[in-house]
C-alpha positions as CSV (number, residue, x, y, z in Angstrom):
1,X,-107.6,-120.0,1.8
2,X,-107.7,-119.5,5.1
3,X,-110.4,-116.6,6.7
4,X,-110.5,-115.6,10.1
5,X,-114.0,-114.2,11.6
6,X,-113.9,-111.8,14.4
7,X,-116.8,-112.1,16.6
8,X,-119.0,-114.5,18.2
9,X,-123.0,-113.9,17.5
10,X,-125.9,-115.2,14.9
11,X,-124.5,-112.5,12.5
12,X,-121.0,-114.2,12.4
13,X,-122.6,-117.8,12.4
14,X,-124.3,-116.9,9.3
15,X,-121.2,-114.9,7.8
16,X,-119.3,-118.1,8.7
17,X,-122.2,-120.4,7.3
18,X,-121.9,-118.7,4.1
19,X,-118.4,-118.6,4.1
20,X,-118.3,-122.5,4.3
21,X,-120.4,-122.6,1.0
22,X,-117.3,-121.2,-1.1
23,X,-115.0,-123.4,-2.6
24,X,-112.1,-120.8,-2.7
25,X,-112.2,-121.2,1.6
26,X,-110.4,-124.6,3.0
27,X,-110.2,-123.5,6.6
28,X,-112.5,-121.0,8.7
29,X,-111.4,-119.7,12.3
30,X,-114.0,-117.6,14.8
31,X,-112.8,-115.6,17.8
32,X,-114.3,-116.2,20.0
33,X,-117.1,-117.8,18.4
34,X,-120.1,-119.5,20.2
35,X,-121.7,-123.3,20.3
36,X,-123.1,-123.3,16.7
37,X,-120.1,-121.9,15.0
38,X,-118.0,-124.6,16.2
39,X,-119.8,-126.8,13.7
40,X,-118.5,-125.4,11.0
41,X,-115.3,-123.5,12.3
42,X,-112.4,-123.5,14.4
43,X,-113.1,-121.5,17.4
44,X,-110.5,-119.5,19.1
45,X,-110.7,-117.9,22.9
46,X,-109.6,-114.6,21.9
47,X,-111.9,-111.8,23.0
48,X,-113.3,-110.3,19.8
49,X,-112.0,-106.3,21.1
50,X,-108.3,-107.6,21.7
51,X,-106.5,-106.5,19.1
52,X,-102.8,-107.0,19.5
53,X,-104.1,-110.9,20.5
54,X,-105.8,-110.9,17.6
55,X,-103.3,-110.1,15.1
56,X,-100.9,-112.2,16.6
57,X,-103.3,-115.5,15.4
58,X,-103.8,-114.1,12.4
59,X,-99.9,-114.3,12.0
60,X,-98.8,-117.2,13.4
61,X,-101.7,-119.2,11.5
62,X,-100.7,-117.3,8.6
63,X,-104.3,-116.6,7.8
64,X,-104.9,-115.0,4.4
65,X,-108.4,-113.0,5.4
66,X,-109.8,-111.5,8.5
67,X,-113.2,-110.2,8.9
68,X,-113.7,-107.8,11.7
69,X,-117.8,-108.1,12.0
70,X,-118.4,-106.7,15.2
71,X,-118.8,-102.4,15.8
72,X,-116.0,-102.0,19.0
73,X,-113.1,-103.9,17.3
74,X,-113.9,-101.9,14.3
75,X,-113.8,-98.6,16.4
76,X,-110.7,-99.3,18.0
77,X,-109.3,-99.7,14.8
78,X,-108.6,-103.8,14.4
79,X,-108.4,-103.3,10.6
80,X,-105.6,-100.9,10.7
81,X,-103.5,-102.6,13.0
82,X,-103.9,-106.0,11.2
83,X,-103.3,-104.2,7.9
84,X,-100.3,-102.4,9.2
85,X,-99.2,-106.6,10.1
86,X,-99.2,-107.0,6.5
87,X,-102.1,-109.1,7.3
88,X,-105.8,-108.4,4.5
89,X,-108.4,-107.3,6.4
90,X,-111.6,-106.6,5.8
91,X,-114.0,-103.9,7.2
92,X,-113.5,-100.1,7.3
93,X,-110.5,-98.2,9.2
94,X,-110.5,-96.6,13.0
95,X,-111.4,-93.0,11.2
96,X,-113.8,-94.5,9.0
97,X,-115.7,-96.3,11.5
98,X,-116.5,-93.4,13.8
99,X,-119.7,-92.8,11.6
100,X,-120.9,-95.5,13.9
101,X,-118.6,-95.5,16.3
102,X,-120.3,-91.1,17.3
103,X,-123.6,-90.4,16.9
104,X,-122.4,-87.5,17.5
105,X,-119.9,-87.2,14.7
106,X,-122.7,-88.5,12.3
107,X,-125.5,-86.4,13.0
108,X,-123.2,-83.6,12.6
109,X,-121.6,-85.3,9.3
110,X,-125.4,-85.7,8.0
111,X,-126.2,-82.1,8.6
112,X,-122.7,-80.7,7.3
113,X,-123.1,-83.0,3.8
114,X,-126.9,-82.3,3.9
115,X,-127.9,-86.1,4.1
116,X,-131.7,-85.9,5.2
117,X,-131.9,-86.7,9.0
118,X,-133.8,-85.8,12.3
119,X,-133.3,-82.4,13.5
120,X,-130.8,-82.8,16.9
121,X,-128.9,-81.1,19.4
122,X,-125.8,-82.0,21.4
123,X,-125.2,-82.0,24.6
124,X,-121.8,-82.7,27.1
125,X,-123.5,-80.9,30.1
126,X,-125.9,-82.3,31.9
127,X,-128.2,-79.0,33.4
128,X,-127.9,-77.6,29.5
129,X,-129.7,-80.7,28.2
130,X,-132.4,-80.4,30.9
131,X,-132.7,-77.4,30.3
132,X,-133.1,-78.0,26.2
133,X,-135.6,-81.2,27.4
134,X,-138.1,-78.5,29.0
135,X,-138.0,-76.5,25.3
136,X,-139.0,-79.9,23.2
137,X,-141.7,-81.3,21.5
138,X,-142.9,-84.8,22.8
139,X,-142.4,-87.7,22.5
140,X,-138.5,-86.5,21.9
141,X,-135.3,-88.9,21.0
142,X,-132.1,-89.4,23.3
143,X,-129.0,-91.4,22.3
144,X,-125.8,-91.6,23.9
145,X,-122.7,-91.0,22.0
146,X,-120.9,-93.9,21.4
147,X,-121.6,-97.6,21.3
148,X,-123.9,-99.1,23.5
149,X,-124.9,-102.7,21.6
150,X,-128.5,-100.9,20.3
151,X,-129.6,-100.1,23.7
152,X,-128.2,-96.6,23.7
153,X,-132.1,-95.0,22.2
154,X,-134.7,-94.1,24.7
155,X,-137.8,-92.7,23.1
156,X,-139.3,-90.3,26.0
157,X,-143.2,-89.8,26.0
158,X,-142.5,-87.0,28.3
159,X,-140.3,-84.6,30.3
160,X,-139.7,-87.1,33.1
161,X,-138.8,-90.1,31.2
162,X,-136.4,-87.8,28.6
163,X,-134.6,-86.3,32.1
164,X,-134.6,-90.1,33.4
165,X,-132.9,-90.7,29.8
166,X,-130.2,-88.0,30.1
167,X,-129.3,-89.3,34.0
168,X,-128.7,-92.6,32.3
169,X,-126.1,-91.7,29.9
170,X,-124.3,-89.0,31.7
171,X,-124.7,-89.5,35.4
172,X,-125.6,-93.4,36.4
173,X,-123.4,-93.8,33.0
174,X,-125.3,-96.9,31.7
175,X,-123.4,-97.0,29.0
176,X,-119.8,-96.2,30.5
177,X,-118.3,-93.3,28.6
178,X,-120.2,-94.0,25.1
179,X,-123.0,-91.7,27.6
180,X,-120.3,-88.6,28.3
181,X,-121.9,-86.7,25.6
182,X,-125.9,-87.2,24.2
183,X,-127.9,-86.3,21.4
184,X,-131.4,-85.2,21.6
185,X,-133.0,-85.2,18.6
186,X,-136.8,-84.5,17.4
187,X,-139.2,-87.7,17.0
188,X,-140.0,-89.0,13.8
189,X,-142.2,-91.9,12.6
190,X,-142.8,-94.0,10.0
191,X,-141.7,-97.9,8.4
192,X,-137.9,-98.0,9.6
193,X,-136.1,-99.8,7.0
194,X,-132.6,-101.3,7.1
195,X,-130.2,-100.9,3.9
196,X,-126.6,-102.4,4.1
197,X,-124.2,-101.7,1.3
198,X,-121.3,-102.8,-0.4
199,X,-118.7,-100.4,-0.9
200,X,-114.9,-99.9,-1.4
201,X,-115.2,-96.1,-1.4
202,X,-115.1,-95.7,-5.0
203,X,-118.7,-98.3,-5.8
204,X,-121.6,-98.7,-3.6
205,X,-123.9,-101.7,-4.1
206,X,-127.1,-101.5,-1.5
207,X,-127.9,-105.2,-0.6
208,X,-132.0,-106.3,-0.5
209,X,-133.6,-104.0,2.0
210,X,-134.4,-105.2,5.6
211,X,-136.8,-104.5,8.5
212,X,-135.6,-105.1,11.9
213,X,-137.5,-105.3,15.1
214,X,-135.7,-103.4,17.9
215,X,-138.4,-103.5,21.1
216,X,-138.2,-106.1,23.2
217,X,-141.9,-107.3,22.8
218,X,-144.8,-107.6,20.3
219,X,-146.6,-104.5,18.5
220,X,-143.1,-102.9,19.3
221,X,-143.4,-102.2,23.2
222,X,-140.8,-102.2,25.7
223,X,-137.2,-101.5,25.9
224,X,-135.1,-101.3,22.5
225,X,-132.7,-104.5,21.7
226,X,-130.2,-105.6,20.1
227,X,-133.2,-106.9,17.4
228,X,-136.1,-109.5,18.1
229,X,-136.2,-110.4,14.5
230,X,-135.8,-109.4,11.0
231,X,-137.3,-109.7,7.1
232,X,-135.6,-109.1,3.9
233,X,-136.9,-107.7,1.4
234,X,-139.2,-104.6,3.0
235,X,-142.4,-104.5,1.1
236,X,-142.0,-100.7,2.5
237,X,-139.0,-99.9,0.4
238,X,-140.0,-99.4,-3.6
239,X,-137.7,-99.1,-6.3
240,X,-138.3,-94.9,-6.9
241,X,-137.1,-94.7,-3.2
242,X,-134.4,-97.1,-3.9
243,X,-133.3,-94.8,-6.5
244,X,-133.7,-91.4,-4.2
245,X,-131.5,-93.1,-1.8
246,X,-128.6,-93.9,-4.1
247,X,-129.0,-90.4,-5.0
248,X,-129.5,-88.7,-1.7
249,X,-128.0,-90.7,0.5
250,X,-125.9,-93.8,-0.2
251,X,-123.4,-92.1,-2.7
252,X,-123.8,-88.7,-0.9
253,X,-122.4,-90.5,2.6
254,X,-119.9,-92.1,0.6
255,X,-118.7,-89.7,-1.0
256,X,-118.5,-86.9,1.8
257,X,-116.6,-90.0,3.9
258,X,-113.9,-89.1,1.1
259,X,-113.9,-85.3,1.1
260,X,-113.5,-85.9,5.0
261,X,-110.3,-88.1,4.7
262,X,-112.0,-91.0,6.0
263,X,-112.1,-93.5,2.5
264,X,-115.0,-96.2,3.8
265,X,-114.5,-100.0,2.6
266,X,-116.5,-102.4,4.3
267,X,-120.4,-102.6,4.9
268,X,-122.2,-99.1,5.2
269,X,-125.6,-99.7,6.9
270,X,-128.1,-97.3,6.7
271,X,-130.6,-97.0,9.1
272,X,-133.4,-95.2,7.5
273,X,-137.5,-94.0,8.2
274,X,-139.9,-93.4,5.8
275,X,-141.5,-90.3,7.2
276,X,-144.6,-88.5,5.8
277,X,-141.9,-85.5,4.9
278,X,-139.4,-88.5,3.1
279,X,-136.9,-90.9,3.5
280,X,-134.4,-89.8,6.6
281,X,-131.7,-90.9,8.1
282,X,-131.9,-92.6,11.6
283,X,-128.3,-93.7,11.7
284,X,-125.0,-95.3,10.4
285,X,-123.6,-98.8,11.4
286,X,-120.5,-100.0,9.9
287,X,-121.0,-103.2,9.3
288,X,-123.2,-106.3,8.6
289,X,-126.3,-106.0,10.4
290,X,-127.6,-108.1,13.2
291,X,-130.2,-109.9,13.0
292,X,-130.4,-108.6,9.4
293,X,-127.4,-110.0,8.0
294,X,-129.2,-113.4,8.9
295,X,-132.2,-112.8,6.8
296,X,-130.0,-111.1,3.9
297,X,-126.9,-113.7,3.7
298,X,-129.5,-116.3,2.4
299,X,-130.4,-114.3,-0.7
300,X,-127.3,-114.1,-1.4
301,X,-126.0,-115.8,-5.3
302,X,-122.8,-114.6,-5.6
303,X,-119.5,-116.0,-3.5
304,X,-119.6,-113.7,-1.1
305,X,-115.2,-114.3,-1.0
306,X,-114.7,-112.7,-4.4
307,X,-117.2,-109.7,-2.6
308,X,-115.0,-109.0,0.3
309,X,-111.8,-109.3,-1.7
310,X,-113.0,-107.2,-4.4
311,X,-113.8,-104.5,-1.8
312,X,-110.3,-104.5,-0.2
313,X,-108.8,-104.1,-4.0
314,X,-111.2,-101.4,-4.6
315,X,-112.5,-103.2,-7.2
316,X,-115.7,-104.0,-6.5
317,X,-117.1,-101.8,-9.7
318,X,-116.0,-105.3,-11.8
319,X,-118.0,-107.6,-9.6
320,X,-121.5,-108.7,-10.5
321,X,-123.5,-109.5,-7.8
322,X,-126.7,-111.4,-7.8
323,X,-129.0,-111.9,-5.6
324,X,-132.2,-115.6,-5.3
325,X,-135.3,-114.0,-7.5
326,X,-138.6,-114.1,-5.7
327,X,-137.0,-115.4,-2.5
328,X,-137.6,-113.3,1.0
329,X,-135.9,-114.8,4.3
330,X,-137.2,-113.9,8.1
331,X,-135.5,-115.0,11.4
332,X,-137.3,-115.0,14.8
333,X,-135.1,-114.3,18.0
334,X,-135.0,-116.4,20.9
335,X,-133.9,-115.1,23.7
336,X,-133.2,-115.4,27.4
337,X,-135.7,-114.4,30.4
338,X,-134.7,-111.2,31.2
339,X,-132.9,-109.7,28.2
340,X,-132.2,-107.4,27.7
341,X,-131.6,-106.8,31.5
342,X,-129.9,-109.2,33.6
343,X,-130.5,-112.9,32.7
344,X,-129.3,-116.5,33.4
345,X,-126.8,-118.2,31.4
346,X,-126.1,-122.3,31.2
347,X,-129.1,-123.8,30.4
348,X,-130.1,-126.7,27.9
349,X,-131.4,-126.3,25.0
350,X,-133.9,-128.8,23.5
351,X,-134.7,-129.6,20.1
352,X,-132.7,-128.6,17.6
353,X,-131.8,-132.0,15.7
354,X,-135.7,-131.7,15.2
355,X,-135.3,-128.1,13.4
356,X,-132.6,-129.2,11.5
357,X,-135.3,-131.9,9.3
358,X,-137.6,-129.4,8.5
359,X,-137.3,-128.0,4.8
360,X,-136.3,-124.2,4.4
361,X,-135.4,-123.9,7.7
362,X,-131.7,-123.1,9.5
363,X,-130.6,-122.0,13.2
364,X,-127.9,-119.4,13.3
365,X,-126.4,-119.7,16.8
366,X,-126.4,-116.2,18.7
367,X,-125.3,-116.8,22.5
368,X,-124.8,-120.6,22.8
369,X,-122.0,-122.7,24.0
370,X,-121.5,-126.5,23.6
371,X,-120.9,-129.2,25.2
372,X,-121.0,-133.1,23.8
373,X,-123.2,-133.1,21.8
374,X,-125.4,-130.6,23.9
375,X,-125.9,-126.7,23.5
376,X,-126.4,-124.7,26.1
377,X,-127.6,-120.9,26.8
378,X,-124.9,-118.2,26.7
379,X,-126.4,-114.7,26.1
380,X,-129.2,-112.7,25.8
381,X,-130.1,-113.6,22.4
382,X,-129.9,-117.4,22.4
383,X,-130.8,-118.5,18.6
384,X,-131.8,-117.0,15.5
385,X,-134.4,-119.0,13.4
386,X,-134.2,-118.4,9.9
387,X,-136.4,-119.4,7.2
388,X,-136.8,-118.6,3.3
389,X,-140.0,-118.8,1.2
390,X,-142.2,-117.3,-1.5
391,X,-143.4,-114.3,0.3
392,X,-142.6,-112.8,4.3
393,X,-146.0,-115.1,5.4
394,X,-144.9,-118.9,3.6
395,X,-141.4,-117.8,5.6
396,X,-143.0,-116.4,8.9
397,X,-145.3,-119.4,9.1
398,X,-143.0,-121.7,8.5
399,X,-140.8,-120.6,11.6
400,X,-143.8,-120.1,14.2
401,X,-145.3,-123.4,12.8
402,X,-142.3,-125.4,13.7
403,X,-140.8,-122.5,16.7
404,X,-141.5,-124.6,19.8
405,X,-139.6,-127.6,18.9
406,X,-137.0,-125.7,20.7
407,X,-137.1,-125.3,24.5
408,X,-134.9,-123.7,27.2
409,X,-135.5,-122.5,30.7
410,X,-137.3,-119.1,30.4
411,X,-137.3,-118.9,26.8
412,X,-139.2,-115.8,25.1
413,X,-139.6,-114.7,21.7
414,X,-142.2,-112.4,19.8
415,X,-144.8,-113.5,18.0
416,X,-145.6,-110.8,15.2
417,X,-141.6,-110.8,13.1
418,X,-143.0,-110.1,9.9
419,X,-146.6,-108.3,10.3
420,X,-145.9,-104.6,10.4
């Protein structure tokens, strides 16, 4: 078959990396793809958000599965339109997706279905929430509305820096229009653990659980990213709260998402803390994780074609899906100088063919281009370095052992993935 990806980032190199490992796929297209994809796939220079181009590929190459990976494509409703083509598609719908696509829609959704989460308010005017901010409890939690590729999350130690946050969103709007409306919601703490699940509406299959490393540098200081690095499994995450959250949470979301009209099929991610008062909800993605989806892929047994097409039949309560015993996976992010502010693009990357000799080790290509023979630097997150082992520490040390092989101009990465 043929199976087109949409998107261009480590996440999508490791969907397509996987993807090459089934015998049931002949050809594999990416739009718009990066350096490292191009190894393994046809890459096409089609933004990743425009639809109608989109569609029309997917029709005149008379491909037989799209993947929409990435959130905004998702949110402005790629599926449907391709689906509407004739074309199968995988990933949820336009009205399914806004649980990612409105953190105000979800928090409401969460209180509404009773799903444990963070108290919140919301807020569209901007002397209301400053006036809310002088009321709170600190540190205190503001997001922006809609998308803003992870950076849309300031955690405010104070009154200054939560009024700083608000003028981000709704006057200097930061984050464009995704900033019109905010939610300020109360701090909690506690292991943040990532579960992604399976589900066609009707089943729900949580994958191995995840931890992801959002701040920009070690001990988890700075700004929040897109992800510095990832594990899989969480040592956090036990099998009595792995029950609570099927319970409480997983089937609950899925569930209400029917009552509401809005049948999900795709990925549900589940962004949850483990606080000292339980397991709560920090928020809803709608699709593979990234950088997790590069740590979880690798566990992966089952063909992970007759997964997706199982989930578009709404069948996926007939597929068994099995998962590498006694296997965990971590990836290390290496990224640009300056990320995840402004940075430099277009320069050389060294040392790869020497990664590629070393045992349990694999590069998943995150903002790269090529050239003959030579990659080059093409986003804030450069590379994803992925290794498997026995435990988190066999896998973490063999990626810092063997890290600086590679070399770019200004290249940073932390140097604790895997210790908390």
């Amino acid at each position: 078959m043929k199976v087109l990806v949409v998107g261009g980032g480590g996440r999508e190199h490791a969907l397509v990396w996987k993807l090459a490992k089934s015998p049931k796929v002949a050809d594999i297209y990416c739009a718009p793809g990066n350096g490292g994809i191009k190894d393994l796939a046809q890459c096409v220079d089609i933004k990743a958000t425009d639809i109608e181009k989109m569609t029309v590929f997917a029709q005149n190459e008379n491909i037989d599965l799209v993947i929409v990976t990435p959130d905004d494509p998702l949110v402005l409703g790629m599926v449907d339109a391709l689906e509407k083509k004739g074309i199968r598609a995988f990933g949820p719908s336009k009205r399914a997706a806004v649980i990612e696509g409105s953190k105000v829609f979800s928090k409401n959704f969460m209180k509404k279905h009773n799903i444990p989460t963070a108290n919140f308010e919301v807020f569209d005017d901007r002397e209301l929430a400053l006036e809310y901010l002088r009321t709170c409890k600190y540190p205190t939690v503001v997001k922006a509305d809609g998308l803003a590729l992870g950076k849309g999350v300031f955690i405010a130690k104070d009154l200054k820096e939560a009024k700083d946050a608000v003028d981000a969103c709704m006057v200097d709007k930061v984050f464009g229009r995704s900033g019109n409306r905010v939610v300020i919601e109360e701090f909690i703490e506690g292991p943040e653990i990532s579960v992604l699940c399976f589900t066609d509406g009707e089943t729900i299959v949580p994958m191995p659980s995840a931890q992801d490393h959002k701040r920009i540098y070690d001990g988890g200081k700075g700004p929040n990213t897109g992800g510095m690095g990832a594990f899989s499994p969480s040592p956090h995450y036990t099998e009595d709260m792995a029950r609570y959250c099927m319970d409480n949470i997983f089937k609950p979301t899925m569930n209400a998402m029917n009552e509401e009209g809005r049948k999900f099929k795709g990925i549900l991610y589940f962004g949850l803390m483990l606080t000292d008062s339980g397991i709560k909800v920090l928020e809803y993605n709608a699709r593979f994780g990234d950088p997790e989806t590069q740590v979880i892929l690798p566990l992966l047994k089952t063909d992970i074609v007759d997964i997706l097409e199982a989930i578009i039949d709404e069948r996926l309560e007939g597929i068994n899906i099995e998962w590498k015993e006694n296997i965990c996976a971590l990836t290390v992010v290496l990224a640009s100088g300056g990320y995840p502010g402004a940075f430099n693009r277009g320069y050389h990357i060294q040392g790869l063919d020497e990664i590629d000799k070393i045992k349990d080790l694999t590069v998943f290509h995150a903002g790269t281009k090529s050239g003959e023979n030579v990659y080059y630097t093409d986003g804030g997150r450069v590379l994803n370095i992925v290794s498997t082992g026995k435990n988190i520490k066999e896998a973490r040390d063999n990626i810092y052992k063997n890290i600086d092989k590679i070399q770019f101009k200004d290249m940073f990465y932390r140097k604790d993935i895997g210790k908390k």
